[in-house]
C-alpha positions in Angstrom: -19.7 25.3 17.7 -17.2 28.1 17.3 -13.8 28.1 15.9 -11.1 30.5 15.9 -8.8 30.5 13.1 -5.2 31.3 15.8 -6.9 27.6 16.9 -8.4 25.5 14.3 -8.2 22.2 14.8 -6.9 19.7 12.0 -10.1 18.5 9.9 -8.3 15.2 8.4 -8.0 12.2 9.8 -4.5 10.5 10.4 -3.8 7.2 11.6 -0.5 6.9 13.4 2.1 5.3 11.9 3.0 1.7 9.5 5.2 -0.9 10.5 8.1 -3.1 7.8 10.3 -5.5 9.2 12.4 -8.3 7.3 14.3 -11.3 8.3 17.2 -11.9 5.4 18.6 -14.6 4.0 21.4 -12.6 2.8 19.8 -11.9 -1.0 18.6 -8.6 -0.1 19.8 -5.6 2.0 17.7 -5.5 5.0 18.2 -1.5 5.0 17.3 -0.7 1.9 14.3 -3.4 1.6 13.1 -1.2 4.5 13.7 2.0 2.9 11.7 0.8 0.0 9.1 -0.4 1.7 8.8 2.4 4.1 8.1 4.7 0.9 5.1 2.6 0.3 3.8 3.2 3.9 4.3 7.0 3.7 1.0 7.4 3.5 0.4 6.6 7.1 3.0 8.8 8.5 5.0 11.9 8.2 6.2 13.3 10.6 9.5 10.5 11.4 10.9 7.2 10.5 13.7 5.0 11.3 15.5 2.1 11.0 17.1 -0.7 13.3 19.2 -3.6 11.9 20.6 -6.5 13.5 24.0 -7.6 12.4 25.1 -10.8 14.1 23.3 -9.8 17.6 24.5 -6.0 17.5 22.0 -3.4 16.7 22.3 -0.6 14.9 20.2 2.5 14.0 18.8 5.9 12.7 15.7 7.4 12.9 15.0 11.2 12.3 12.3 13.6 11.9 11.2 13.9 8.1 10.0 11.8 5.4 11.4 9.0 4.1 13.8 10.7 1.6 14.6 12.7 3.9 16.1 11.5 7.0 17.6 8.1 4.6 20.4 8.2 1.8 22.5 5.6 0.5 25.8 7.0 3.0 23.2 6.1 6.0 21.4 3.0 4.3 25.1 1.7 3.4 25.8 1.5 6.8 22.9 -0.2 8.3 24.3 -3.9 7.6 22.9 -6.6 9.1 20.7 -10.1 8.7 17.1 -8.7 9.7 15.5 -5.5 10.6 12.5 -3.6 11.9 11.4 0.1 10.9 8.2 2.8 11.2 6.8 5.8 9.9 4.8 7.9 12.1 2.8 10.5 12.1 2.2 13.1 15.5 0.0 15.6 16.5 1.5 19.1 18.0 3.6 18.7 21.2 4.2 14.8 19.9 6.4 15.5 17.0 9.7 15.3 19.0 12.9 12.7 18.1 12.3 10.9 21.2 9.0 10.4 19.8 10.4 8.6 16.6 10.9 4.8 16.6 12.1 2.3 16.4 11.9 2.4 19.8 16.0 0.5 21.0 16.1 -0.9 24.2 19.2 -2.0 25.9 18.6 -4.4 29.4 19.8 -7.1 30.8 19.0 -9.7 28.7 20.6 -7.3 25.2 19.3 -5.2 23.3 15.1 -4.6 21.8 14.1 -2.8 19.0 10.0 -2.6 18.6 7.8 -0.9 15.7 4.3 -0.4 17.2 1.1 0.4 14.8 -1.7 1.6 17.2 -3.1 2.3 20.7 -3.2 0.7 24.0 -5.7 1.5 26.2 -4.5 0.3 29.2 -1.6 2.8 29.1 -1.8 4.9 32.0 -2.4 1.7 34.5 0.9 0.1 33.0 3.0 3.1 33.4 1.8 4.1 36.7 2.9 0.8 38.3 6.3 0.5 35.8 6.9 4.5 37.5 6.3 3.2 40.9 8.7 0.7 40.6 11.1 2.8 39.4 11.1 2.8 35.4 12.3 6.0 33.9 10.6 6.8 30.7 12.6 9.1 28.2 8.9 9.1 25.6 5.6 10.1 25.6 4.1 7.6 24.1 2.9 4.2 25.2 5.1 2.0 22.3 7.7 2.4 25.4 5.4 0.9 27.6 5.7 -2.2 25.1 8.9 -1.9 25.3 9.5 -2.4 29.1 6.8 -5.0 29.3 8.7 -7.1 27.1 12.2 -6.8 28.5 10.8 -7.3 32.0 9.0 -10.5 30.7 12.4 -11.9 29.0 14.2 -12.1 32.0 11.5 -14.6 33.8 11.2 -16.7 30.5 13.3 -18.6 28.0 12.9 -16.9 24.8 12.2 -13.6 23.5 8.8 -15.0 21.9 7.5 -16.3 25.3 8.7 -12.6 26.9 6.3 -11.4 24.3 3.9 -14.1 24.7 3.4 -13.3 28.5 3.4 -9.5 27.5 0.7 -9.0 25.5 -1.5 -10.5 27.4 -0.8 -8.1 29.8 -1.9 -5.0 27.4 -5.2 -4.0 26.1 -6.1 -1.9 22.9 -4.7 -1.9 19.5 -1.3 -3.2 18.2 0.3 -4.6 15.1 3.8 -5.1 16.4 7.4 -5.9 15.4 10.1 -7.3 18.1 13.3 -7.4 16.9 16.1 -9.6 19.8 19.7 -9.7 18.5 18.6 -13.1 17.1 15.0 -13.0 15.9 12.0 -11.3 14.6 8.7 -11.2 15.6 5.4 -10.1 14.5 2.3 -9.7 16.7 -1.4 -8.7 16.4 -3.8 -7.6 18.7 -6.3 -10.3 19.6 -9.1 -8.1 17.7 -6.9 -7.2 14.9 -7.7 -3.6 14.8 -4.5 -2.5 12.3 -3.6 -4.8 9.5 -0.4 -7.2 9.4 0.5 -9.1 6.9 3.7 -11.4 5.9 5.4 -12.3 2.7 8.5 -13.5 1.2 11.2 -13.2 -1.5 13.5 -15.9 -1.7 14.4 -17.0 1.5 13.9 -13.6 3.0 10.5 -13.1 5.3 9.1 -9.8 5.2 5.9 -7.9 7.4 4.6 -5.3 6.6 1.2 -2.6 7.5 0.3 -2.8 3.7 0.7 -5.9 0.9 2.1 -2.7 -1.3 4.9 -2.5 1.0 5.7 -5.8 0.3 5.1 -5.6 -3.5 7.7 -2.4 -3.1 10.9 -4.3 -2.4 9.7 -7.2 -4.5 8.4 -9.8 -2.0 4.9 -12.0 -2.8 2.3 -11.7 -0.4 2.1 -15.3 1.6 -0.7 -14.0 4.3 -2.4 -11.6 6.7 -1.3 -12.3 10.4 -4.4 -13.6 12.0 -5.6 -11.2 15.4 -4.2 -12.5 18.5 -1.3 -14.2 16.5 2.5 -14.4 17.2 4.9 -15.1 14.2 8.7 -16.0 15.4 11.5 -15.8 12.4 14.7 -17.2 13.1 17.4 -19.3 11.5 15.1 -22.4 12.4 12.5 -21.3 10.6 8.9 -19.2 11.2 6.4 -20.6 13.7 3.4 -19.6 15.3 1.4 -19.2 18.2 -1.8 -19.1 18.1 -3.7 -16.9 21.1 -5.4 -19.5 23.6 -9.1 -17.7 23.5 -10.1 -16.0 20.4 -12.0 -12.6 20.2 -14.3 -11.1 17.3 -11.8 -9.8 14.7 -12.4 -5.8 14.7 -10.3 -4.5 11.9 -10.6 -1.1 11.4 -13.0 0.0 8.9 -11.7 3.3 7.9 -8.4 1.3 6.7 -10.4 0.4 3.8 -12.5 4.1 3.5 -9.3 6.3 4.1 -6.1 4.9 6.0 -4.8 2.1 3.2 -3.0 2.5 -0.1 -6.0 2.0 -3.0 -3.3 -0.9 -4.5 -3.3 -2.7 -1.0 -5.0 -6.0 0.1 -6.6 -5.8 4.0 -7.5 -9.5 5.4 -8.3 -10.4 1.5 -10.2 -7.6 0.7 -9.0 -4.8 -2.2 -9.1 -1.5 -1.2 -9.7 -0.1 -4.0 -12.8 -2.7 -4.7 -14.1 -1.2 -1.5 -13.9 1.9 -2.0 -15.8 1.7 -5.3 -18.4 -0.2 -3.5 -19.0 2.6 -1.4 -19.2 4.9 -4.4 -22.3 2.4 -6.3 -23.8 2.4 -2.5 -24.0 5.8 -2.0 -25.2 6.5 -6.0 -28.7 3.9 -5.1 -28.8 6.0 -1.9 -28.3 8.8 -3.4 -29.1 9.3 -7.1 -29.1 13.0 -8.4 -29.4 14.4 -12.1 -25.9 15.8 -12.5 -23.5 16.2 -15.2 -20.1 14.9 -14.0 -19.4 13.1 -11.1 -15.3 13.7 -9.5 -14.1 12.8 -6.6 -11.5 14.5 -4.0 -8.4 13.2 -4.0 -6.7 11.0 -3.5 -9.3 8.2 -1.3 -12.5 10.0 -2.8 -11.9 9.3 -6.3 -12.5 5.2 -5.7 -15.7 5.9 -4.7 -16.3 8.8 -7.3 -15.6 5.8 -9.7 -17.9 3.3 -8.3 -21.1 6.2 -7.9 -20.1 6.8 -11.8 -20.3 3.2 -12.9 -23.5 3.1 -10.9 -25.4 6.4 -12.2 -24.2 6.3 -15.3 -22.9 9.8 -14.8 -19.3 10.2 -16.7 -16.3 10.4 -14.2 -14.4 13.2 -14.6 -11.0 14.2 -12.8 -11.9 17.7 -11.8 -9.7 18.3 -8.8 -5.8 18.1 -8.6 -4.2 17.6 -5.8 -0.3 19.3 -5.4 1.4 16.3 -3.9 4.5 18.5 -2.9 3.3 20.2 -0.3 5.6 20.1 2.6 4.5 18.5 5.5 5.1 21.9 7.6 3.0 24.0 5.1 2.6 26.8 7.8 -0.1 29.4 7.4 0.2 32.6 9.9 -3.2 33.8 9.3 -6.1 33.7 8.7 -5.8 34.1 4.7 -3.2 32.1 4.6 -5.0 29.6 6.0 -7.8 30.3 2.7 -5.8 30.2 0.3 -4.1 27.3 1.8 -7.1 24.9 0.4 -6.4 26.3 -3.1 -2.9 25.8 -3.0 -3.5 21.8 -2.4 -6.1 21.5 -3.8 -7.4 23.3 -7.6 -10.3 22.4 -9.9 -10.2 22.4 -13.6 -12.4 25.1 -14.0 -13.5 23.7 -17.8 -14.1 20.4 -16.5 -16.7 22.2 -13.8 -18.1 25.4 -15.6 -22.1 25.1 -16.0 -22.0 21.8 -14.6 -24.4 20.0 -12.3 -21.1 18.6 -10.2 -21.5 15.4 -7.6 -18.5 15.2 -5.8 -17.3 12.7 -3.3 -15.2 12.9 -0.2 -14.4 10.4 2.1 -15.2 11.7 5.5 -16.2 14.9 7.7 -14.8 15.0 11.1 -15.0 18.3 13.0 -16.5 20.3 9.9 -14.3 23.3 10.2 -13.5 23.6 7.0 -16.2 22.0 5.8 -17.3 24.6 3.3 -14.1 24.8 1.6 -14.9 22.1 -1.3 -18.3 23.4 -2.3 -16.7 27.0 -2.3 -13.7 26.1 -4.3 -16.3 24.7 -7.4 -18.8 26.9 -7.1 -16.0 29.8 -7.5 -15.4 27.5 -10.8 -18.5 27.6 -12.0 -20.5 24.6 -11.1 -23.9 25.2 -11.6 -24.8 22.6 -8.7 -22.8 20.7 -6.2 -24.3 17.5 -4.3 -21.8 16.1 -2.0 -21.6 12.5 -1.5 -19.5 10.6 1.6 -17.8 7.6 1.5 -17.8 7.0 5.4 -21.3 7.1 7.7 -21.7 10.1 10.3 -19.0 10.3 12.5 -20.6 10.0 16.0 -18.3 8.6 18.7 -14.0 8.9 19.7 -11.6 6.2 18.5 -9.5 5.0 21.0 -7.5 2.2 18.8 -5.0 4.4 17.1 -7.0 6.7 14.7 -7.1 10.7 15.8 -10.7 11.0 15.9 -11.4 13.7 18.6 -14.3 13.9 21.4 -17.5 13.9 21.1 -18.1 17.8 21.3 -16.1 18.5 18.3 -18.0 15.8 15.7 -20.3 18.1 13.7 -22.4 14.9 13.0 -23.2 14.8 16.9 -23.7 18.7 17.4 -25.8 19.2 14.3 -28.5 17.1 11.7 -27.8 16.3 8.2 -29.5 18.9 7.0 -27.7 21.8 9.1 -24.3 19.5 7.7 -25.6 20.2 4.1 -26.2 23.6 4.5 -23.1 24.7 6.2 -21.0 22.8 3.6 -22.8 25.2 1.2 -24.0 22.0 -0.7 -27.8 21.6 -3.0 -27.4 18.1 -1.5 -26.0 15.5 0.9 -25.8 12.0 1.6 -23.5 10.1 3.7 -22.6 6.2 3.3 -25.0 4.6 5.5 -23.8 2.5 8.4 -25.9 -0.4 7.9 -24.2 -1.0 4.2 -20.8 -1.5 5.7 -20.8 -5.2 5.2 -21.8 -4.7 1.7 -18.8 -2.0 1.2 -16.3 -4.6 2.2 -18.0 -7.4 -0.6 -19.4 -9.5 1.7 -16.1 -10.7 2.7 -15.8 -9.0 6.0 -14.9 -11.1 8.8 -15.7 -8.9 11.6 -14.6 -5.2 11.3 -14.6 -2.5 14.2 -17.1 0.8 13.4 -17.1 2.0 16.6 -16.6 5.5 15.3 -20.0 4.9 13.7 -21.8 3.0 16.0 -20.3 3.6 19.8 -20.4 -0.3 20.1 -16.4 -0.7 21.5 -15.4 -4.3 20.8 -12.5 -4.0 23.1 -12.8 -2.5 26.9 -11.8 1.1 27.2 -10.0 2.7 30.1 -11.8 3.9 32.6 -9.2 6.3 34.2 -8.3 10.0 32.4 -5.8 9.4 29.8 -4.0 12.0 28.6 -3.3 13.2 25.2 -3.4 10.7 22.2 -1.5 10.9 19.6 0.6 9.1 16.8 2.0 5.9 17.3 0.7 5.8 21.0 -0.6 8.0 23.8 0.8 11.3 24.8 1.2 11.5 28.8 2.0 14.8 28.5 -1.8 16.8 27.6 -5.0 16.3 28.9 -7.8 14.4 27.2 -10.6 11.9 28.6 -10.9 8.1 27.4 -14.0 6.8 29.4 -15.7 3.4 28.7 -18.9 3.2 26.6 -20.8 3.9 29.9 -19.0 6.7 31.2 -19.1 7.8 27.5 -22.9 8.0 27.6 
C-alpha cells in the first residue's frame, strides 16, 4: 500500500462526538453545568460544541467551531438562562468541519421548537433522507443527526407527547445512538436498542443530569445514579423521570474500543472502570507476550493503562518515557513533507535518559492504516534504546465500523493487507504482539455484558445498509463524499 505525503490519511482513531444534558431544579446553572461537563467530554470531540437551553418553553443557543474554551465565556454562558439544557462536542473529518455541522441541532415546526445531541451512526441514513427529500424536506446539514431531527418532529405531530414522538421514531432508525431530546418542556435521553455508545444519568440535588462519560457527571458535581440500559427512553419533567423500556430486547453491543481508546481512564462504562480495563489489557498482553526488557512505557495518554498493567505483570519497572505536549492546536497544519516529521516530535518527545541503552517495551493502543506506523520505534531508537518490542492494547484491526467510530475500509487496514510479521518489521520493531481477540472478555473483568468487536471479528450485531452511503464522518454521516457501507455479505 502506497501513500503519499500531499495525501496521508489520519492514523488515529476518533469517535464522533459526547453528549451532556441536565434537567434543573434551579440549584445549578444549566449553562455552565454544561460547560463544565462538556470540558470533561473534550476528549471525544474537537472540532465544535454548543449549547441549547430552555427557559420557560423558549430556546436559546450558541454553538461554534472550537474547543470548549473557546467558543464559551461567562458573557455567553451568562446569557444562556433557562430550567434544562442539552449540549455536544464533536469531532469531523475534512469537508465535515462546517458550523452547520455543529449541534445542537434546533428545530422549529409546528408543534415548537427541538433541540437534539446525537452520539453515533445510523445506518439507515440514506433510505430515511431519500424519502424525507421526496416529500419535500430541505436539509441545511450533512449529517444524519438532522435526519433525527425530522423524524421526531414529524412523529410529534401524530402523537401526544414529545416522548411517544420519540418512541415511534426510533423505531424507525437503525445503527448507533445515545441521544438527548430537549421540547420546551422536557428532556429526554435515548439508547440504541444494542447500546453501542455509552449513556449514563445522575443527579445533584434535585437536578437530573446525562451524560457520554460518569466524569462528566463527577465534573459539575453530580453522583452517578445509573447507565441507561440499550433500547431505553428516560423522560424528565416537572413530574418526575420515567421510563420506557423497548418492547423486544437485542444483545447489548457496546463498543469495545470505548474502553481500549474512546473513554476518559477516570470513567465508569456499564460498571466497568476504564482504567481497570485498560490495565487488564496490559497483564494480558505481558503472558502473551513476555520479553526480557529493561523498562516498560507506554504512549500516551490510553497506552500508559495498559503499560501499567504489562508492568505489574512482568515485573518490569514502569517508566514514563514519553511526554505528550497537550497544547497542540487542533489545526496543527504541516505543509510538507518535513513538517509532517517533525510533527511526531513536536507531540510527542522521549526522555532520552529514561531510554538510552535500554531494552524498551512500549505499548500503544491501536494501528489502523499504519502510515505512520514507524514513527514510535524511530523516535526511541533515535534516543537510544537498545531494543524496542511493541506491545497493542487492541486485536488486529480487520473490518470497517459503521456505528460511529472512523475506522476506514477494508483496503486501508494494514492488518488485512499484510501479516504480523510484515506489521513488525515495517514499524521497525525486534518484536510485536497484539491483544488477542479471544481475551476481550477477560479485558473487560468478566463483567461484560455483551460488547460489539466487529472491528475485530466482522460479526455486525446490528444490520448494515445495503445501499452506497456516502461519506461518514463525526457525529453522523456525510451525504456529501463518496464511501461504501455494504452488509456483512456484500462485505465479503
Amino acid at each position: 500500500m502506497n501513500y503519499t505525503f500531499d495525501n496521508l490519511p489520519t492514523e488515529g482513531l476518533h469517535e464522533e462526538c459526547g453528549v451532556f444534558g441536565i434537567y434543573g431544579d434551579g440549584s445549578v446553572s444549566p449553562a455552565y453545568a454544561c460547560y463544565n461537563g462538556l470540558l470533561a467530554l473534550q476528549h471525544r470531540g474537537q472540532e465544535s460544541c454548543g449549547i441549547a437551553v430552555s427557559d420557560d418553553g423558549v430556546i436559546n443557543y450558541h454553538k461554534d467551531m472550537g474547543l470548549v474554551t473557546e467558543v464559551f465565556n461567562n458573557s455567553i454562558l451568562d446569557s444562556l438562562n433557562g430550567q434544562m439544557a442539552v449540549s455536544h462536542v464533536r469531532y469531523s473529518t475534512a469537508g465535515g468541519s462546517v458550523l452547520e455541522n455543529a449541534q445542537p441541532l434546533v428545530m422549529r415546526y409546528v408543534k415548537g421548537t427541538l433541540a437534539v445531541a446525537h452520539n453515533g451512526n445510523l445506518t439507515n441514513a440514506v433510505e430515511i433522507r431519500g424519502e424525507l427529500e421526496k416529500r419535500g424536506a430541505i436539509f441545511q446539514t450533512t449529517i444524519d443527526s438532522e435526519v433525527i431531527c425530522y423524524m421526531i418532529a414529524r412523529e410529534r405531530i401524530h402523537s401526544g407527547s414529545a416522548e411517544k414522538a420519540v418512541v415511534n421514531a426510533v423505531k424507525k432508525l437503525e445503527g448507533a445512538y445515545s441521544l438527548l431530546v430537549m421540547s420546551p418542556r422536557k428532556l429526554i435521553a435515548a439508547r440504541d436498542p444494542h447500546g453501542f455508545r455509552p449513556l449514563c444519568m445522575g443527579k445533584l440535588n434535585g437536578t437530573v443530569v446525562f451524560a457520554s462519560e460518569s466524569a462528566a457527571l463527577d465534573a459539575c458535581g453530580a453522583q452517578f445514579v445509573r447507565d441507561v440500559e440499550p433500547g431505553e427512553i428516560v423522560v424528565v419533567d416537572e413530574k418526575g423521570i420515567k421510563s420506557i423500556m423497548p418492547e423486544e430486547k437485542c444483545e447489548k453491543s457496546l463498543c469495545i474500543f470505548e474502553y481500549i481508546y474512546f473513554a476518559r481512564t477516570d470513567s465508569y462504562i456499564d460498571g466497568i472502570s476504564v482504567y481497570e480495563a485498560r490495565k487488564q489489557a496490559g497483564r494480558i498482553l505481558a503472558r502473551e507476550y513476555p520479553v526480557d526488557a529493561d523498562l516498560v512505557i507506554g504512549v500516551p495518554e490510553s497506552g500508559i493503562d495498559a503499560a501499567i498493567g504489562y508492568a505489574e505483570e512482568s515485573g518490569i519497572p514502569y517508566e514514563k518515557g514519553i511526554v505528550k505536549n497537550s497544547y497542540i492546536g487542533r489545526t496543527f497544519i504541516k505543509p510538507s513533507q518535513s513538517e509532517r516529521m517533525k510533527s511526531v516530535r513536536i507531540k510527542l518527545n522521549p526522555i532520552g535518559d529514561m531510554i538510552k541503552g535500554k531494552r524498551v517495551v512500549v505499548i500503544d493502543d491501536s494501528i489502523v492504516r499504519g502510515t505512520t506506523i514507524d514513527r514510535i520505534t524511530n523516535m526511541l531508537r533515535a534516543a537510544g534504546a537498545k531494543e524496542v518490542h511493541m506491545r497493542i492494547s487492541s486485536p488486529p484491526f480487520m473490518w470497517p465500523c459503521y456505528y460511529g467510530t472512523d475506522i476506514p475500509s477494508r483496503g486501508e487496514l494494514i492488518a488485512v493487507n499484510h501479516t504480523i510479521e510484515e506489521i513488525c518489521e515495517l514499524s521497525g520493531a525486534d518484536t510485536l504482539g497484539y491483544l488477542p481477540a479471544d481475551s476481550l472478555d477477560e479485558m473487560l473483568l468478566g463483567k461484560s455484558c455483551g460488547h460489539c468487536d466487529a472491528c475485530f471479528s466482522g460479526k455486525y450485531p446490528a444490520q448494515t445498509t445495503k445501499l452506497t452511503l456516502k461519506g461518514k464522518e463525526r457525529g453522523g454521516m456525510n451525504f456529501d463524499k463518496k464511501d461504501s457501507c455494504a452488509s456483512k455479505e456484500e462485505q465479503v
